[in-house]
C-alpha positions in Angstrom: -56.4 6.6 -56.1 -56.7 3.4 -58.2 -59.2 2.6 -56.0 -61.3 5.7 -56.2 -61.2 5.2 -59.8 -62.5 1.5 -59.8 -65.5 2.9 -57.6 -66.2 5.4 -60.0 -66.1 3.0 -62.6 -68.2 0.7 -61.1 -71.1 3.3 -60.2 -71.0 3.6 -64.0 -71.4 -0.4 -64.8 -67.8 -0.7 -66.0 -66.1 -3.9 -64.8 -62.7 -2.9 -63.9 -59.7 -5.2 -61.7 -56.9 -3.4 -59.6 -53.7 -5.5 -60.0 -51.3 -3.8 -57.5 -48.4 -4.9 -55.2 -50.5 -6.4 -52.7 -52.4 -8.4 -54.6 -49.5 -9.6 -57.8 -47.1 -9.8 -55.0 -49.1 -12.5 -52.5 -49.4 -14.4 -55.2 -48.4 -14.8 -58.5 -45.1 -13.0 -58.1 -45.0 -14.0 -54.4 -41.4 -15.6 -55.7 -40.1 -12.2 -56.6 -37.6 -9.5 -54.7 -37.1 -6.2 -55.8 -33.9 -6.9 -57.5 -34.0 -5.3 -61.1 -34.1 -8.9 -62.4 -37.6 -9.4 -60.1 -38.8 -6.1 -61.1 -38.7 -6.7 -64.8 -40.5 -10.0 -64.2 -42.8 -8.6 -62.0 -43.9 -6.2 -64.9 -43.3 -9.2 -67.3 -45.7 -11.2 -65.7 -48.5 -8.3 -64.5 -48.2 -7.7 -68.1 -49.9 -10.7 -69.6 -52.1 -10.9 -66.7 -53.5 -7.2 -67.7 -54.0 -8.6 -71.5 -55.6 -11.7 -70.3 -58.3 -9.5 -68.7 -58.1 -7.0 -71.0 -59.6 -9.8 -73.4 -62.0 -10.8 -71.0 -63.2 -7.3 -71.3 -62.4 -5.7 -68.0 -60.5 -2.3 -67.7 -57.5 -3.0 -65.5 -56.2 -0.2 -63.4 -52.3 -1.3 -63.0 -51.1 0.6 -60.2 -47.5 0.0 -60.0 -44.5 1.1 -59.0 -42.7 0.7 -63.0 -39.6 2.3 -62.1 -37.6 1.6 -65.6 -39.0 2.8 -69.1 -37.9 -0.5 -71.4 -40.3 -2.5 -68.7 -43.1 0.3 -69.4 -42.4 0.0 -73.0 -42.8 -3.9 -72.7 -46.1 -3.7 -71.3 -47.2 -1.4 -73.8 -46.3 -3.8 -76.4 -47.8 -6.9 -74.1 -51.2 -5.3 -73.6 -51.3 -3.4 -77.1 -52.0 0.3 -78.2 -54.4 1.5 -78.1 -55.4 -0.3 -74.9 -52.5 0.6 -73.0 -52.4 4.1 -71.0 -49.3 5.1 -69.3 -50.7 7.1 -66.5 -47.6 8.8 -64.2 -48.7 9.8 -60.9 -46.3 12.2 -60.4 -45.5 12.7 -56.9 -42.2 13.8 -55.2 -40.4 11.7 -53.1 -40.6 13.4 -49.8 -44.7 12.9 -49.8 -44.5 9.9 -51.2 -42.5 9.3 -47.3 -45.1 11.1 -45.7 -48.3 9.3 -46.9 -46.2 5.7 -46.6 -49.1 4.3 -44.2 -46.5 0.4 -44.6 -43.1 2.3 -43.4 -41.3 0.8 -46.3 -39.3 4.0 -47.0 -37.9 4.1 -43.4 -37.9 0.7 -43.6 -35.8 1.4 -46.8 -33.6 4.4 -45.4 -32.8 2.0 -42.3 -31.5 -0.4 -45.1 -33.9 -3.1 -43.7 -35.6 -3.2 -47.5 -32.7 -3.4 -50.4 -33.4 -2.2 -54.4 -36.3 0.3 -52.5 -37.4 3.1 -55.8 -36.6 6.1 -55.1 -34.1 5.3 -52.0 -31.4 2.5 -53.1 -32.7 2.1 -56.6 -33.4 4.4 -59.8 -36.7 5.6 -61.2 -36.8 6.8 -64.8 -39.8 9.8 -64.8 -41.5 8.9 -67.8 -41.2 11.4 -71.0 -44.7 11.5 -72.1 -47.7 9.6 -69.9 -50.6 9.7 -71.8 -51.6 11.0 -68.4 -50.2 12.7 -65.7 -51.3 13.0 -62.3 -49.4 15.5 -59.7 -51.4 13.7 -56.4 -49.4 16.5 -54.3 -51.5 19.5 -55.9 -54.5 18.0 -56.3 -57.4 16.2 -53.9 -58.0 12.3 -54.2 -61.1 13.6 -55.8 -59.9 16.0 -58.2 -57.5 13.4 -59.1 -59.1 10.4 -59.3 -61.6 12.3 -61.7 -58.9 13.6 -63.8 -58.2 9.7 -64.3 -62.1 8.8 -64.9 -62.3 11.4 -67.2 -59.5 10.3 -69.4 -60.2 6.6 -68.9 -64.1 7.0 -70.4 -63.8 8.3 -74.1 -61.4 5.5 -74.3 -64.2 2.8 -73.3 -66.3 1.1 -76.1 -69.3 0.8 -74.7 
C-alpha cells in the first residue's frame, strides 16, 4: 500500500521516500534482530532518518511494523506534530498469514524466526491513529486513496 501511495503522490509532483523493512533493515539497521531491544532501536533510528528528510522536504511514508506504543510515541516526538501521522493499518492476523508473499509467519510458527509480531511477540493496537486503515475490507485502491486523501490537506504546497 505504501507503495500505491508514493505513486499517487508522485503523479501529483510530491517527492515522497518509503523507509520500510527492506530497505532500513539491509542497511542501516542491518545490525539489528527483532529482540525488543532491536525493535526500539530500529524505530529509534528510522525515526531521525524520517526527520532528516522530513527537513529536506520530502513526505516519508514509514511503513513499519511499530509493534509497542512508547516507540510510536518516540517517533512522534522525533519527527514532531504536526508532521507526524500515525496511520494503523489494521489488519487481522490470520490475513496478515495469508498475503505473507516472504513466509515469515510460518517461518515464525515453525520457530525458525524468534520475537516474530503477532506470533512470539506482542503488538499494542494503537488507541487513536490519526488514520486507520482496515486493508481486509477494503481494495488496495480504496485504501491507498483513503491514505492519499488524508495525506494531501496536510501538504504545504
Amino acid at each position: 500500500m505504501a507503495s500505491a501511495v508514493e505513486r499517487e503522490l508522485h503523479l501529483r509532483g510530491i517527492s515522497t521516500y518509503i523507509l520500510d523493512g527492506d530497505n532500513v533493515r539491509t542497511g542501516l539497521n542491518a545490525d539489528l534482530d527483532f529482540s525488543a531491544a532491536s525493535r526500539e532501536e530500529n524505530i529509534r533510528r528510522i525515526a531521525h532518518v524520517s526527520g532528516l528528510m522530513k527537513d529536506a522536504g520530502l513526505v516519508v511514508l514509514s511503513a513499519f511494523v511499530s509493534p509497542y506504543a512508547k516507540d510510536r510515541d518516540l517517533v512522534r516526538e522525533t519527527v514532531g506534530i504536526p508532521s507526524f501521522s500515525e496511520v494503523f493499518v489494521s489488519t487481522p492476523l490470520e490475513v496478515c498469514e495469508q498475503r505473507d508473499t516472504k513466509g515469515l509467519y510460518a517461518k515464525a510458527r515453525a520457530g525458525e524466526i524468534k520475537n516474530f509480531t503477532g506470533i512470539s511477540a506482542p503488538f499494542e493496537a494503537p488507541e487513536q491513529p490519526a488514520l486507520e486503515v482496515p486493508t481486509h475490507k477494503m481494495s488496495i485502491s480504496e485504501s491507498t486513496q483513503r491514505v492519499v486523501d488524508y495525506i494531501l490537506p496536510k501538504i504545504e504546497l
